[in-house]
C-alpha positions, 0 to 999 in steps of 0.5 A: 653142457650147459652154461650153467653146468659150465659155471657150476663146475669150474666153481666146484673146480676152483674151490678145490684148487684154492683149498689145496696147500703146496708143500710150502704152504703147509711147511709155513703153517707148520712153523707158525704152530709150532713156533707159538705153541713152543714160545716162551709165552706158553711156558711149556704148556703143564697140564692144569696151568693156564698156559695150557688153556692158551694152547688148548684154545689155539688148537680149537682155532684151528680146528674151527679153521678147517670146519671141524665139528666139536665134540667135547664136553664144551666146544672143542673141549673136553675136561679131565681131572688126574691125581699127579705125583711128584715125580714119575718115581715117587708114590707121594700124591701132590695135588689133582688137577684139571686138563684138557682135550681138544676134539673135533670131528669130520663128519662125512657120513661114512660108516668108518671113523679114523682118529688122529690123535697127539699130545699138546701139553709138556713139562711147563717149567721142569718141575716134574720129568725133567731131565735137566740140571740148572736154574728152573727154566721153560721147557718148551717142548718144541718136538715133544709135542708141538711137532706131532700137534702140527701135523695133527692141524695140518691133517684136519687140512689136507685130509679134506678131500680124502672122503673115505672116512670120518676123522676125529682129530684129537689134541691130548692133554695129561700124557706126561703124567702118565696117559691121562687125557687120552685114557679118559676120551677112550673111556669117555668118548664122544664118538662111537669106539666101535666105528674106528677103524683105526688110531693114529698117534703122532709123539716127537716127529719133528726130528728126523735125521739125515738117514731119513729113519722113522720109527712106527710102533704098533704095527703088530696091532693089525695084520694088515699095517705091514703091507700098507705101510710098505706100499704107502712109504714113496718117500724112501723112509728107513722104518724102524718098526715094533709090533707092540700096541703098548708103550709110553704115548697115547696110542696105547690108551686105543689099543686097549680099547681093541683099536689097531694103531700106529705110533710115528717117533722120530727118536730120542735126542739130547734135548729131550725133556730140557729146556733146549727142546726149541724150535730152531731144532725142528726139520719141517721139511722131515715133518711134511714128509711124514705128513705125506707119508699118514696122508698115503697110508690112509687114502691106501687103507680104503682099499682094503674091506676088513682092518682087522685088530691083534692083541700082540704077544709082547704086551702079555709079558709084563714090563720088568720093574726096576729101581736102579738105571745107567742114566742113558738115554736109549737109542730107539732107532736102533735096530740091532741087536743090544741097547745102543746108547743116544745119550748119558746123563752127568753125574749119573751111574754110565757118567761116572764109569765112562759109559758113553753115547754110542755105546751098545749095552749087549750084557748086565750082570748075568742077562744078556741084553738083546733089546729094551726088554732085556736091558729092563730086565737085567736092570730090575736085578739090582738095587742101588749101591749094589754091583755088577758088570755092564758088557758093551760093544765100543764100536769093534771092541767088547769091554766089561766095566764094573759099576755100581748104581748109583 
């Protein structure tokens, strides 16, 4: 060989020694943007606030960081506008407003473009969506969603060297008023929808507990996700799975489109939507195993020719509406059968009648409850102040206890 060759090489060589982070690089890495993007200096990132521009342009940062092409409206960024209402439960329009998205884009000339996406923004200080009672204070939503943001950045790393595709990384803004941001890419998009292979979406991964359980969602929305997902999980995870491509984050928005996806949750907790979401309750080293795990699942999904889309058969059932609810937060780690309570509000319905965590909802009424979709049902029979029976399951013990919703 040639010296020059020689030369040529170790410098080829090198270059990818030095571009690859050790686990504990990217665990740093992780801290430092989660730790700013949950910082009181943000002030919960709102969708239409000026905190978001801070985050909106820390992302862009990154992304810049790691090379990636922009492909929004004006640099990374992408503009929406989304009439907001009070409350999710109110019909009273408040006021429009202004978000933005963060796209970039890895272009390594390949006919097939897998998107990464997760939400940035959060509930600022509380005035919507909140579930916490107290002076107004900043919600800074250090797992809901600085977390699955993190592993987005660290991906548009990592995935460097994994040439198979093209990838679009893209940071949601808008998703807790309702899906806005990621609705209006996937009707506005700066790259050809028909390209993507798959969608990626990354909401609340930041607490994986000590039984190392991993909720994915959506792997009904291609035949070929059971398989891949069974072959690329070397990190002993128990998944909690649902077929569905629907559901409460931006994944849902790509689904429509027809795009397989997947969702990664790590499950609800009581710091949900509260100002006690920080970043002192993070598992980082819980996040890099699931970056690891999206890593093995894509460099695994160019094994195979054709990624195929299905439309699941839960999602033409339509989601009950209802008007009254116990004030629980559900378990949706759970894998039994009944809805297994993770939390009860105080002063609400399941509060006052000594419902309690850990309970399992396995009756209301006259619909038995076998999962979430039983337990809407039954809660869309009754309005408020009106009564019933709630059956559950109190560790080995069936009790029934009379409510009335409150």
């Amino acid at each position: 060989m040639k010296k020059k060759q020689i030369i040529t090489l170790f410098l080829l060589l090198y270059g990818a020694v030095i571009s690859a982070q050790t686990k504990e690089e990217i665990i740093k890495s992780m801290i430092e943007e989660v730790t700013y993007l949950a910082s009181d200096e943000l002030e919960g990132r709102a969708t239409g606030t000026d905190s978001e521009k801070l985050a909106a342009d820390f992302i862009g940062q990154k992304f810049l960081e790691y090379n990636l092409q922009e492909k929004g409206d004006k640099d990374y960024l992408q503009f929406f506008t989304a009439t907001i209402k009070d409350n999710p439960h109110s019909q009273q329009i408040k006021r429009k407003i202004e978000g933005i998205n963060v796209v970039g884009f890895k272009d390594n000339n390949k006919e097939e473009t897998i998107i990464i996406g997760g939400h940035y923004d959060h509930l600022g200080y509380g005035d919507f969506g909140s579930l916490y009672v107290g002076e107004r204070a900043i919600h800074n939503g250090a797992d809901d969603n600085a977390s699955g943001v993190s592993i987005l950045i660290n991906l548009a790393n990592s995935l460097e060297s994994v040439k198979d595709y093209n990838y679009l990384f893209i940071a949601f803004s808008g998703e807790e008023h309702g899906l806005f941001g990621s609705s209006y890419f996937a009707k506005n998009p700066t790259i050809n929808l028909e390209k993507v292979r798959f969608m990626i979406n990354f909401d609340m991964v930041g607490r994986l507990n000590e039984e190392n359980t991993l909720a994915i969602n959506g792997v009904g929305t291609s035949s070929k996700w059971n398989e891949l997902i069974t072959k690329s999980n070397k990190f002993d995870f128990k998944l909690t799975t649902s077929a569905s491509g629907i559901g409460p984050s931006d994944h849902t928005s790509f689904y429509l489109q027809d795009i397989p996806v997947l969702h990664f949750f790590t499950g609800q907790h009581e710091d949900y939507h509260k100002p006690s979401d920080d970043t002192d309750k993070i598992n980082f080293n819980g996040m890099y195993k699931i970056h690891e795990f999206v890593k093995e699942i894509i460099i695994n999904s160019a094994e195979i020719d054709e990624f195929d889309f299905q439309e699941t058969a839960s999602d033409s059932v339509n989601t009950p509406r209802f008007k009254v609810t116990l004030g629980v937060m559900p378990d949706y780690l759970f894998s039994g059968e009944g809805m297994r309570i993770d939390g009860v509000s105080q002063s609400k319905t399941a509060d006052k009648y000594g419902i309690l965590k850990g309970d399992i909802v396995i009756q209301i009424g006259d619909i038995k409850v076998k999962d979430m979709m039983d337990y809407m049902k039954g809660l869309s029979k009754f309005e408020k102040g009106e009564g019933t029976i709630v059956k559950l399951k109190r560790d080995t013990e069936i009790i029934e206890i009379p409510i009335v919703f409150l």
